[in-house]
C-alpha positions in Angstrom: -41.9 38.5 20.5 -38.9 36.6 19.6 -35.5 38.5 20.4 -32.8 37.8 18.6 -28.8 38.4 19.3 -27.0 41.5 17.3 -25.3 39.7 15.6 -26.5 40.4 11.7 -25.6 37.2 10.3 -28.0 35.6 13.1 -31.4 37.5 12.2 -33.6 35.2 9.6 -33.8 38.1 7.1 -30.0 37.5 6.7 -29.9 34.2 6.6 -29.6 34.1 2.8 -27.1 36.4 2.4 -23.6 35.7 1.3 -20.7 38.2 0.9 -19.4 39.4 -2.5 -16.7 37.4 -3.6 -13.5 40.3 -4.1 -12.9 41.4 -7.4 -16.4 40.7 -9.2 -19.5 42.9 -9.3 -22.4 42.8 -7.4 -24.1 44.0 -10.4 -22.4 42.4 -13.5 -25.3 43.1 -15.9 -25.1 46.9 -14.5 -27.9 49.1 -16.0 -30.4 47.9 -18.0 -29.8 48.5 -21.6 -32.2 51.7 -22.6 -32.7 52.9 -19.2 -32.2 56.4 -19.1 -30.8 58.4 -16.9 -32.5 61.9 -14.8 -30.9 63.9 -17.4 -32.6 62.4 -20.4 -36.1 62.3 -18.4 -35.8 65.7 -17.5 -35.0 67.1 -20.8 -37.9 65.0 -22.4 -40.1 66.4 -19.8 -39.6 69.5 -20.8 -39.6 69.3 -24.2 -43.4 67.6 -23.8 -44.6 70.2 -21.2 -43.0 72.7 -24.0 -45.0 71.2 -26.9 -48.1 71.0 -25.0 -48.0 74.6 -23.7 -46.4 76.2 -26.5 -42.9 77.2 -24.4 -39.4 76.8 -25.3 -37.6 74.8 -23.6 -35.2 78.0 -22.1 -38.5 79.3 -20.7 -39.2 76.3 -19.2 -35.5 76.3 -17.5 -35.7 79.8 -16.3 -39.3 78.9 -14.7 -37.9 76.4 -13.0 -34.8 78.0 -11.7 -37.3 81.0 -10.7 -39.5 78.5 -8.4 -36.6 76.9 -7.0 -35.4 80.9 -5.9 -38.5 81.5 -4.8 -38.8 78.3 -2.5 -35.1 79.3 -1.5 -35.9 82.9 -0.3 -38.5 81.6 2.0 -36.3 78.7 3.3 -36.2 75.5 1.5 -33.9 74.9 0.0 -34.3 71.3 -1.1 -36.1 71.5 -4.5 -32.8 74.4 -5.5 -30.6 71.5 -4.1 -31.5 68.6 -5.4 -32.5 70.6 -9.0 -28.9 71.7 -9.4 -27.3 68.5 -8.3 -29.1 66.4 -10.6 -28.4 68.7 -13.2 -25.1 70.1 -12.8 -23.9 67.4 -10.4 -23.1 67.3 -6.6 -20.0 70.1 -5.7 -17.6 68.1 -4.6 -16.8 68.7 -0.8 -13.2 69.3 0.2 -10.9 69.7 2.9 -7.8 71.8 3.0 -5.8 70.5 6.2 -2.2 71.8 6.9 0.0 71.3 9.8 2.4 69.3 11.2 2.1 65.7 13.2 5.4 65.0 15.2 5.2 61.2 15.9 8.0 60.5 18.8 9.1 57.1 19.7 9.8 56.5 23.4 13.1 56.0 22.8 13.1 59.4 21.2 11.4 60.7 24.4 13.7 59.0 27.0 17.2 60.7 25.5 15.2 64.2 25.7 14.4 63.7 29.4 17.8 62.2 30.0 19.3 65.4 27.9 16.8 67.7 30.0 18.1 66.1 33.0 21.8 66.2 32.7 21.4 70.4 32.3 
């Protein structure tokens, strides 16, 4: 087996690769025009499993919600997760940090100790 060095640009997969020139996209065509997003799918899915059943579409909802309880009680938590992020979006995830930071030059520290010293 062939060992290479760990150095990325040096592995043959990366070869080909060249960096994104600063300030254009890397994607300048972005989505496909009539690609739809989870949102539309999911309401379309429900809809058809509605029609075909003979639900409403709040049914549906509420049966959903109700499995992903359900699945939560006994510990899993990913299908309730990843349901409510997709629909309602991610919370966002925030830090409150208070305090001080004293940044002293040495300078700063040398006329303390000189001050401490003369006392």
């Amino acid at each position: 087996m062939k060992k290479y060095s760990v150095k990325n640009s040096d592995r043959p997969q990366n070869k080909n690769l060249k960096p994104f020139v600063k300030g254009v996209s890397g994607n300048p065509n972005g989505r496909p025009k009539g690609k739809k997003n989870y949102s539309t799918l999911q309401e379309e899915a429900i809809r058809s499993y509605g029609k075909r059943n003979k639900m409403t579409e709040e049914k549906i909802e509420l049966l959903i919600h109700e499995h992903g309880i359900d699945q939560a009680i006994k510990g899993d938590y990913n299908f309730f997760r990843d349901y409510m992020d997709r629909t309602h979006g991610k919370p966002k995830d925030t830090i409150d940090l208070q305090g001080e930071v004293k940044i002293t030059k040495l300078e700063e520290i040398q006329k303390i100790l000189v001050r401490s010293l003369e006392k």
